[in-house]
N, C-alpha and C positions, 0 to 999 in steps of 0.2 A: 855312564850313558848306556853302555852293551847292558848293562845288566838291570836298569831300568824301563830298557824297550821289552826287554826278555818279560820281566815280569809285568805288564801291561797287556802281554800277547795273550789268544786264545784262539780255538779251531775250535769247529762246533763238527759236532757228525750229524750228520742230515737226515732225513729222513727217508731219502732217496741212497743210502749207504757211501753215501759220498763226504769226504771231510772238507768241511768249508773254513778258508783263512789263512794268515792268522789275521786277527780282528784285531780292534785297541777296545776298553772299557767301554766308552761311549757307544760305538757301534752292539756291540753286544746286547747293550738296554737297549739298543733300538728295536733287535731281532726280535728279542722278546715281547717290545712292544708292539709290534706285526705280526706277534704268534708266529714269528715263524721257527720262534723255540718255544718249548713247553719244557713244564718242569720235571718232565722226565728225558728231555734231551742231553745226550753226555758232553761234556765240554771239557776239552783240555784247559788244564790251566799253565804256560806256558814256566812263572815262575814255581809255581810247586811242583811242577813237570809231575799231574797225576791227570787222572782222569774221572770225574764227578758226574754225578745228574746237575740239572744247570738250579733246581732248586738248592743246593747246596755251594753254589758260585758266593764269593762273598760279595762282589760287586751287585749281585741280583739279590742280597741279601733282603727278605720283605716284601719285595717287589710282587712275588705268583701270590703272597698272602693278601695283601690290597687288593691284586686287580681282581683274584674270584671275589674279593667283597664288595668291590664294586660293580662286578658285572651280573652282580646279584639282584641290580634293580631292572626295571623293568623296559627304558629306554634303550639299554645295552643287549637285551633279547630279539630274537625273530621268531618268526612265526614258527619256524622246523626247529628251534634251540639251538642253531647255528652260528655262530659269530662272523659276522663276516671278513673279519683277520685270518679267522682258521682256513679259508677257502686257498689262502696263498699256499699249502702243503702242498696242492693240486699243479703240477708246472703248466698245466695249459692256463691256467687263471693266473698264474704270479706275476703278469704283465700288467692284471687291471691295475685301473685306480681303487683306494677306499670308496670311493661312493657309487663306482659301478660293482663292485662283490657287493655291496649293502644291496643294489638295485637286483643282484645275479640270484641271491639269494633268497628272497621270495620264487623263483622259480622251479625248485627243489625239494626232493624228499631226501629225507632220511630214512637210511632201512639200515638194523641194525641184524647181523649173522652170528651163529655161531659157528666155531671149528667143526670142518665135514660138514657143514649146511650146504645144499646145491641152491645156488642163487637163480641161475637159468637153466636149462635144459636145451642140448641138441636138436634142434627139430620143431621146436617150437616155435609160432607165432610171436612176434615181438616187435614191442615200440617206441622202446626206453632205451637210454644207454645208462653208465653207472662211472662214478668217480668214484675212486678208493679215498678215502680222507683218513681212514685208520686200519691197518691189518694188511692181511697179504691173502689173496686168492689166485686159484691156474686157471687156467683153460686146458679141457683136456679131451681128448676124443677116446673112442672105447673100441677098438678094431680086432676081431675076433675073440672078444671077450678080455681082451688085456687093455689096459690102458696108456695110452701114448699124451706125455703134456708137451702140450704146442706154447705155453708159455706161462713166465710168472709173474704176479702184478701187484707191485705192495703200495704203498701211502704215497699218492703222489699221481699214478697213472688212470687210465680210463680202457673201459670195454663195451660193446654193446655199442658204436656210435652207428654205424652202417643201418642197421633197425629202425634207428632212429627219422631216418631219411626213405625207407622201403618198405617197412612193417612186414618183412620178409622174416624167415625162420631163421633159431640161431645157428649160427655152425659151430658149433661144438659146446658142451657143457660149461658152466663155472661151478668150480667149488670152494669155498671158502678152506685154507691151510690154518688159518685163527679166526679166534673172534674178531669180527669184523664193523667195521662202517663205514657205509658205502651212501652215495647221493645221487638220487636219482633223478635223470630229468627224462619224462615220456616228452613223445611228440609234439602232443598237446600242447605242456610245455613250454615247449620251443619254441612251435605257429604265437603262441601268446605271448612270448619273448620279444620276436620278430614284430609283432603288430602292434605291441606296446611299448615295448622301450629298442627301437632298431638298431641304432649306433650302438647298443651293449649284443646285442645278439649277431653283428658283423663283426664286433671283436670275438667273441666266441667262435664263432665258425670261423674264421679267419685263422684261429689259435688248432681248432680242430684241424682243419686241413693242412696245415702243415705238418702235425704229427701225424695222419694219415699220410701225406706222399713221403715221408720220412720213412714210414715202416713199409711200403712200397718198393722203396728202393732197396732197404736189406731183403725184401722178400726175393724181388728181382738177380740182389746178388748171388743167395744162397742159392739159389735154380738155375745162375747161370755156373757158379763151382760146383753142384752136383753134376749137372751134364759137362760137363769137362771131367771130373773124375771118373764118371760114366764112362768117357771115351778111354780116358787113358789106361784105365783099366782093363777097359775092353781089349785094347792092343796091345799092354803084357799078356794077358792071357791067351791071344792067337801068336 
């Protein structure tokens, strides 16, 4: 029995570097069929106790060979070349249903980077935000001619949303660390999201705002243990 559940197991590493599971067979073809694995995601396999791309799973065996052929035809396309399964990589969208990422996704560009490409610029004008769907880029500011990164953002996260809402400047550069692909949605947009399909664009903002007061709050924390380390430091030192 032990040694039948063993080899039925799997963990998937995510794409967010997090190891998801362990899964059974069945579920795994599901992932797959949600894209939320591709064939280059590594998958433990619990009885061979190794580690593979999931193209190489024997359970998925055929499975990425079929579905590029069939998403070859023209119904299973968008207008950006988008699939709307792919959109679940993004954790603020992995809530939708299938038929709102189908609807999410006419909303969106694709903009593809290379490594060291600067996507936005400090100080600039802006009115777009950007989802990461592939690669990893920082956010970085440039203070006395050196460079300080305020953070890093791979497949999965977003930047640029505050823009989105102010058309105000950016604060601080982006640069692409790899080749990238990124999804953009301007303001525009948005207003057209909002005025045409409502209930998908209050799930969205909905999903936004909570990782906005999320990252709020670690902002909050780290400034309030700087000014405590501040002090206490202060009072070794007298």
């Amino acid at each position: 029995m032990s040694s039948e559940k063993k080899e039925s197991g799997y963990r998937i590493w995510g794409a967010d570097n997090v190891v998801y599971g362990p899964v059974d067979a069945p579920s795994l073809k599901k992932w797959a069929e949600d894209e939320r694995i591709t064939p280059d995601t590594w998958v433990f396999e619990n009885g061979l106790e190794r580690w593979c791309k999931a193209v190489d799973v024997s359970v998925l065996a055929g499975f990425f060979k079929s579905k590029t052929s069939s998403e070859d035809s023209e119904q299973n396309k968008t207008h950006s070349g988008i699939r709307p399964g792919t959109l679940r990589r993004i954790k603020i969208l992995g809530g939708m249903r299938d038929d709102q990422l189908a609807g999410f996704v006419r909303f969106m560009e694709v903009v593809e980077v290379n490594q060291f490409q600067e996507v936005v610029k400090k100080g600039q004008q802006g009115d777009s935000m950007y989802l990461v769907l592939e690669g990893e880029v920082r956010a970085r500011v440039m203070i006395d001619g050196r460079e300080s990164t305020l953070a890093t953002l791979s497949t999965g996260d977003f930047f640029g949303e505050i823009a989105v809402f102010d058309q105000g400047p950016r604060s601080a550069d982006i640069v692409a660390n790899s080749s990238s692909v990124l999804l953009k949605i301007s303001a525009k947009s948005l207003a057209d999201l909002v005025d045409t399909v409502p209930e998908l664009a209050s799930a969205f903002l909905y999903s936004i705002t909570g990782s906005i007061a999320s990252r709020l709050r670690k902002t909050s924390k780290k400034y309030q243990d700087s000014i405590h380390f501040s002090r206490m430091t202060g009072r070794t030192g007298m």
